[in-house]
FIPA-123431 format. One record per atom (N, C-alpha, C, O): residue in one letter; x, y, z; atom name. Coordinates in pm, whole numbers, always signed. Example, Ala and Ser with C-alpha at 12.3 -4.5 7.8 and 13.67 -1.06 7.14 Angstrom:
2
{aa: A u: +1319 v: -569 w: +780 at: N}
{aa: A u: +1230 v: -450 w: +780 at: CA}
{aa: A u: +1320 v: -330 w: +780 at: C}
{aa: A u: +1424 v: -332 w: +846 at: O}
{aa: S u: +1285 v: -225 w: +708 at: N}
{aa: S u: +1367 v: -106 w: +714 at: CA}
{aa: S u: +1290 v: +3 w: +787 at: C}
{aa: S u: +1341 v: +114 w: +804 at: O}
END
This chain:
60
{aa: X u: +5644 v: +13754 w: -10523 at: N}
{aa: X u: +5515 v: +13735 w: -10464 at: CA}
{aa: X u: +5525 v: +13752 w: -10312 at: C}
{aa: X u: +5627 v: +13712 w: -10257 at: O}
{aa: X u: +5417 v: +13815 w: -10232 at: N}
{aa: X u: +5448 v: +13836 w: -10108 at: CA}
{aa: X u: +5388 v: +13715 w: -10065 at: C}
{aa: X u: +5314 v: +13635 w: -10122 at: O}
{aa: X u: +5453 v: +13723 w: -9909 at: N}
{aa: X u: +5410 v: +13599 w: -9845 at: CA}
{aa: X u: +5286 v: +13631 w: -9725 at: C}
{aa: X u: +5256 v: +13726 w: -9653 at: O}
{aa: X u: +5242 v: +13511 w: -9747 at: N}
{aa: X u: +5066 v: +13535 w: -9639 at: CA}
{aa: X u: +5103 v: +13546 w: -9556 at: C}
{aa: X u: +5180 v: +13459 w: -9517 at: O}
{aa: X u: +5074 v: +13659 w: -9472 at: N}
{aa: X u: +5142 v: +13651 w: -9350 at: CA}
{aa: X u: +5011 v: +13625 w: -9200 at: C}
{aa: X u: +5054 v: +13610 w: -9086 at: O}
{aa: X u: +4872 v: +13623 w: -9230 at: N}
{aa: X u: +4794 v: +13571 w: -9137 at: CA}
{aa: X u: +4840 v: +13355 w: -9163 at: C}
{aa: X u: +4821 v: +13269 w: -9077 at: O}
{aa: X u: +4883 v: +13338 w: -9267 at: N}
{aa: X u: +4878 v: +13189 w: -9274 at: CA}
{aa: X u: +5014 v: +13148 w: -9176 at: C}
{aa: X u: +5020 v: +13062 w: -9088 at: O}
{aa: X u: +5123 v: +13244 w: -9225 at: N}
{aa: X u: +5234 v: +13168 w: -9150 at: CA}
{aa: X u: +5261 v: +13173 w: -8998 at: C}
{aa: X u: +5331 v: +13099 w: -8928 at: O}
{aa: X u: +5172 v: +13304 w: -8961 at: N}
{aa: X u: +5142 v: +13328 w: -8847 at: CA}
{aa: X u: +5112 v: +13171 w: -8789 at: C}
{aa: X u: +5182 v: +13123 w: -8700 at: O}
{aa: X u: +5044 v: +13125 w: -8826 at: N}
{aa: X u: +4960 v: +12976 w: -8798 at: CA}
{aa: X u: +5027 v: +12903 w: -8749 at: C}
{aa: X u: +4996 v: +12847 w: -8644 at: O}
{aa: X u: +5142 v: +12880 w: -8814 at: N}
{aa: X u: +5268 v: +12737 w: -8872 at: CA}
{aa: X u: +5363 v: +12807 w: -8749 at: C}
{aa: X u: +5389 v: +12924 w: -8719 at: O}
{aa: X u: +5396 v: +12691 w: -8699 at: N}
{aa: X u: +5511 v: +12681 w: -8601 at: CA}
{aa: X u: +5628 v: +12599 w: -8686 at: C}
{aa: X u: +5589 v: +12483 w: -8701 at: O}
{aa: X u: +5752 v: +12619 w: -8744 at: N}
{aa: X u: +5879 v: +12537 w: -8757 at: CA}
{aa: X u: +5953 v: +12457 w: -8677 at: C}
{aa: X u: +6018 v: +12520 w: -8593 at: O}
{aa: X u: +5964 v: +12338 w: -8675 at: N}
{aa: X u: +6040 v: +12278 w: -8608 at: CA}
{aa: X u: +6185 v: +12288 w: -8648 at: C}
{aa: X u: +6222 v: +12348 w: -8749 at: O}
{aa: X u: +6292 v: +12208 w: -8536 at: N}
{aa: X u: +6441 v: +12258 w: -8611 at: CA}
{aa: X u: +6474 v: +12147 w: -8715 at: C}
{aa: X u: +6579 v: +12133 w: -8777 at: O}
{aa: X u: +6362 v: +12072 w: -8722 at: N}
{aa: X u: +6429 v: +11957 w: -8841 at: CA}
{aa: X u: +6357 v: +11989 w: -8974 at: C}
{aa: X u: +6356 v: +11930 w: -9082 at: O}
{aa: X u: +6282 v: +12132 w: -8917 at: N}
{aa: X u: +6216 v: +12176 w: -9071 at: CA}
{aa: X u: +6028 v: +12119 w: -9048 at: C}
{aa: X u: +5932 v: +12168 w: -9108 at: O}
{aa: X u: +6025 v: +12053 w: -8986 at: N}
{aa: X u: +5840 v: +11977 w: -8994 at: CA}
{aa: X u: +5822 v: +12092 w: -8946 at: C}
{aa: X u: +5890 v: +12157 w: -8867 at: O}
{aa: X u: +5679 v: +12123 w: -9023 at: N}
{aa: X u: +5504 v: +12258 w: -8972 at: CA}
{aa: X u: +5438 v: +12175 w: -8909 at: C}
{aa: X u: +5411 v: +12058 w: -8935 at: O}
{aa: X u: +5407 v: +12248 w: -8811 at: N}
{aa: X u: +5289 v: +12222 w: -8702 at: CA}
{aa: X u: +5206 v: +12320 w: -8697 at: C}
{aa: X u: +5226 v: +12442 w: -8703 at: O}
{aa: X u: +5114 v: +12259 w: -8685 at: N}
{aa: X u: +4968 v: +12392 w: -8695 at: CA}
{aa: X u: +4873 v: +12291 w: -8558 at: C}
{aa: X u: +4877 v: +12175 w: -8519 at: O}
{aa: X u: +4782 v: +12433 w: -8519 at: N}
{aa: X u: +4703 v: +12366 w: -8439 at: CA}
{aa: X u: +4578 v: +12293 w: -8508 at: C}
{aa: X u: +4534 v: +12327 w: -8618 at: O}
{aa: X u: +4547 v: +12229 w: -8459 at: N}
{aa: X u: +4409 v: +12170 w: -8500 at: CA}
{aa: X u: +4301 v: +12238 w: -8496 at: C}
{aa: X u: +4280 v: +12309 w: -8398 at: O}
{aa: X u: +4194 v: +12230 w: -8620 at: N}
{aa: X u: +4090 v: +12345 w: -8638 at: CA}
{aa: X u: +3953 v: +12312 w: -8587 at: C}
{aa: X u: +3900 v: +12201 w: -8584 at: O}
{aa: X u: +3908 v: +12418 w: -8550 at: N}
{aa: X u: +3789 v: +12361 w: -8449 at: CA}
{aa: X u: +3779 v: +12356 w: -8271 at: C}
{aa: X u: +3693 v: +12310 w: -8196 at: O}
{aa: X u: +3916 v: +12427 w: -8243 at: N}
{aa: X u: +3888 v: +12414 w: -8052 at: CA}
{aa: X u: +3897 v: +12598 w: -8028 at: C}
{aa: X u: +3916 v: +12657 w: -7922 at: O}
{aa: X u: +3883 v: +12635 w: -8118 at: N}
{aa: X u: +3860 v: +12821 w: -8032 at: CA}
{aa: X u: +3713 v: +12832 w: -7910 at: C}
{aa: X u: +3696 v: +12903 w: -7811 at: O}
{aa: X u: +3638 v: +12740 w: -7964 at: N}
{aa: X u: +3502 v: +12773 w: -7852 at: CA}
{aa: X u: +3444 v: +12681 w: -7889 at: C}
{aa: X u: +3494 v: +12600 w: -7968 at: O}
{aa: X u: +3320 v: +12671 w: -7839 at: N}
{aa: X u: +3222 v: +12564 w: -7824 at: CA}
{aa: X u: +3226 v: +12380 w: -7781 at: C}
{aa: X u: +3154 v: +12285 w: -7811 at: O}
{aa: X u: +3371 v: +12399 w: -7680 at: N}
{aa: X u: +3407 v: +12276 w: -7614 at: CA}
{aa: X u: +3357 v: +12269 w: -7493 at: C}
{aa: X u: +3403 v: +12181 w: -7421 at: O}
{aa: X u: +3283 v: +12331 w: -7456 at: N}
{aa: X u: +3247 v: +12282 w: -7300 at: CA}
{aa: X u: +3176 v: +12188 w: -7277 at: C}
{aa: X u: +3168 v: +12146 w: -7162 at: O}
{aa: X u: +3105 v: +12129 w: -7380 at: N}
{aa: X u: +3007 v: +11975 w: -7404 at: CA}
{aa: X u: +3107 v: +11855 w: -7416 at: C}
{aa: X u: +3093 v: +11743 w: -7368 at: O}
{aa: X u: +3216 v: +11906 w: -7495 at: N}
{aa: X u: +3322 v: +11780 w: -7518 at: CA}
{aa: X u: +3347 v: +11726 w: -7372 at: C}
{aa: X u: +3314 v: +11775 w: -7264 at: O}
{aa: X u: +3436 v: +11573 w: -7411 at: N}
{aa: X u: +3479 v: +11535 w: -7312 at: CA}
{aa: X u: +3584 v: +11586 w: -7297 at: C}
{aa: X u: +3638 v: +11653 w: -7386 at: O}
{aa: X u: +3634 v: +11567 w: -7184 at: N}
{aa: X u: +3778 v: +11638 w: -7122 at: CA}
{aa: X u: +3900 v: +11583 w: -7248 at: C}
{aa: X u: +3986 v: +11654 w: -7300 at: O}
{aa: X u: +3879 v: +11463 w: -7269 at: N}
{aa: X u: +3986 v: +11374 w: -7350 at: CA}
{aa: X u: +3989 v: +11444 w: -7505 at: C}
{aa: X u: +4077 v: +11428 w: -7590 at: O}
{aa: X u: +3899 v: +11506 w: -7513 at: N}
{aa: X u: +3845 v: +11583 w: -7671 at: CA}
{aa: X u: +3932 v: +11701 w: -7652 at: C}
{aa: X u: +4016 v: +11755 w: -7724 at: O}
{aa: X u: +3879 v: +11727 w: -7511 at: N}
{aa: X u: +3913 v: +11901 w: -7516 at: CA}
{aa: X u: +4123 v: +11879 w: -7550 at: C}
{aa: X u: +4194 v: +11930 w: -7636 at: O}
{aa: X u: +4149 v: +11796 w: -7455 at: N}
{aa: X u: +4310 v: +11817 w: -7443 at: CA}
{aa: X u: +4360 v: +11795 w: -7584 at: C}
{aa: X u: +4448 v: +11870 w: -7627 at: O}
{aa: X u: +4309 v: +11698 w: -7662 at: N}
{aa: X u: +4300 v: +11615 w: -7742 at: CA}
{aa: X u: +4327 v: +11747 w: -7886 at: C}
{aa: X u: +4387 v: +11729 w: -7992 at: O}
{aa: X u: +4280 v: +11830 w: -7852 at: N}
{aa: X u: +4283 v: +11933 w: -7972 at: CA}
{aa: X u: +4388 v: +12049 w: -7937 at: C}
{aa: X u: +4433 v: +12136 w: -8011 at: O}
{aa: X u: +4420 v: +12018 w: -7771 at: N}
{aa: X u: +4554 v: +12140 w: -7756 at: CA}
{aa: X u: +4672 v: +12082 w: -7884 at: C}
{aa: X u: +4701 v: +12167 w: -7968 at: O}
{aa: X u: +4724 v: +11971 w: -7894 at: N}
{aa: X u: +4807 v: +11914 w: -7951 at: CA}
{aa: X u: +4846 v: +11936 w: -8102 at: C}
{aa: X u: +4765 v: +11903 w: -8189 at: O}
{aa: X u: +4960 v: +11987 w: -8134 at: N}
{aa: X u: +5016 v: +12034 w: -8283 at: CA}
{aa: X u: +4995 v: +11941 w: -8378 at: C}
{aa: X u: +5046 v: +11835 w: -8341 at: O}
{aa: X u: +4944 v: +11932 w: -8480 at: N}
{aa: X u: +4931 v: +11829 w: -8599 at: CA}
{aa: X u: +5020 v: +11883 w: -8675 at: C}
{aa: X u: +5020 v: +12003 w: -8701 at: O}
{aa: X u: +5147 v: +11758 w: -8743 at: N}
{aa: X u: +5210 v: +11803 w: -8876 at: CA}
{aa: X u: +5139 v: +11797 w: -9003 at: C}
{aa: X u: +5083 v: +11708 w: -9066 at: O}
{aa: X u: +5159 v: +11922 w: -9020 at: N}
{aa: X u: +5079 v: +12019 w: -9148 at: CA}
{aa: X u: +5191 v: +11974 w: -9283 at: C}
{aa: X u: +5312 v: +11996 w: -9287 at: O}
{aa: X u: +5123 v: +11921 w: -9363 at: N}
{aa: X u: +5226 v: +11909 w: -9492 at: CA}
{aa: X u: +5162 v: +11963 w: -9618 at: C}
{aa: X u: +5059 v: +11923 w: -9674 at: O}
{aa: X u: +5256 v: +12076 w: -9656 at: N}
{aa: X u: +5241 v: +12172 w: -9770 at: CA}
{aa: X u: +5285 v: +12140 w: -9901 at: C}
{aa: X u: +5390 v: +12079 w: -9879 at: O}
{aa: X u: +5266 v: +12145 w: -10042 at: N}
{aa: X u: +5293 v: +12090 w: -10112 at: CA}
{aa: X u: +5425 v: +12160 w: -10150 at: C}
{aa: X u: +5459 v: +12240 w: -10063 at: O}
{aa: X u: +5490 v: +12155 w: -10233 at: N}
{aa: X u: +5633 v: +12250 w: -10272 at: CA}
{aa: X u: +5609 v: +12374 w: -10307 at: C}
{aa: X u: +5655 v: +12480 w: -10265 at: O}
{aa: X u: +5501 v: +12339 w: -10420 at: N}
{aa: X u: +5487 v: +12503 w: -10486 at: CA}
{aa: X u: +5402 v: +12585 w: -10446 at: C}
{aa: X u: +5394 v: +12694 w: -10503 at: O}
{aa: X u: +5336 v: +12561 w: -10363 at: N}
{aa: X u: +5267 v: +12738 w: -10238 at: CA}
{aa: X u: +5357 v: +12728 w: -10128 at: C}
{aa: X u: +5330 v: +12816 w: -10046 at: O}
{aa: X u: +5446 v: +12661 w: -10094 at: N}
{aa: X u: +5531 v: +12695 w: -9971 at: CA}
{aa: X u: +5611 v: +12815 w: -9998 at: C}
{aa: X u: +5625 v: +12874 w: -9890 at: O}
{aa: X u: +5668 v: +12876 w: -10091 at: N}
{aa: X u: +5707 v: +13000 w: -10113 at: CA}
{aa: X u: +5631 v: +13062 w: -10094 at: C}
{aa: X u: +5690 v: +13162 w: -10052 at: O}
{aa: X u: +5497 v: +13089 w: -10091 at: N}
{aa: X u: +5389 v: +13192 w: -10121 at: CA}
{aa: X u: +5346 v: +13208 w: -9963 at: C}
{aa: X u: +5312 v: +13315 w: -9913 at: O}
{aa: X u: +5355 v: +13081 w: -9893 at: N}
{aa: X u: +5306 v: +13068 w: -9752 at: CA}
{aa: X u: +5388 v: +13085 w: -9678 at: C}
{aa: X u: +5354 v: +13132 w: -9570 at: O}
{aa: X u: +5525 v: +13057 w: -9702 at: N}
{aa: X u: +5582 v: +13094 w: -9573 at: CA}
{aa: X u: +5744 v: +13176 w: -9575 at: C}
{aa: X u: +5810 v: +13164 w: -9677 at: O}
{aa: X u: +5778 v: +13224 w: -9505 at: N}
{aa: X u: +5871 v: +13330 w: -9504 at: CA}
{aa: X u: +6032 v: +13274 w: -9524 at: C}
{aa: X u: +6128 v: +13316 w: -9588 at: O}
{aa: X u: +6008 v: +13145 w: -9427 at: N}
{aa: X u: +6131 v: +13086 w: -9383 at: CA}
{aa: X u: +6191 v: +12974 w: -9450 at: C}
{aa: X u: +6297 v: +12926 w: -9408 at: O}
END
């Protein structure tokens, strides 16, 4: 099975193995937020995948 490659694009690996993905929802329409919102969504959330689509999702 090939692997998604717009999804893994997404996923950052850490070296202890944890996915980080960004948080969904800050590409545009933050200029109303507060400043504390805006930074608030730069920040990586650990993404947890179940076992059996992690082959399908990711390469590594």
């Amino acid at each position: 099975m090939k692997t998604n490659k717009s999804f893994s694009k997404r996923l950052k690996q850490t070296k202890n193995g944890k996915l980080l993905a960004r948080k969904p929802g800050k590409n545009h329409f933050n200029a109303k937020e507060s400043r504390s919102s805006q930074l608030a969504g730069k920040q990586m959330n650990v993404f947890v995948i179940k076992n059996k689509p992690l082959g399908r999702f990711l390469p590594f």
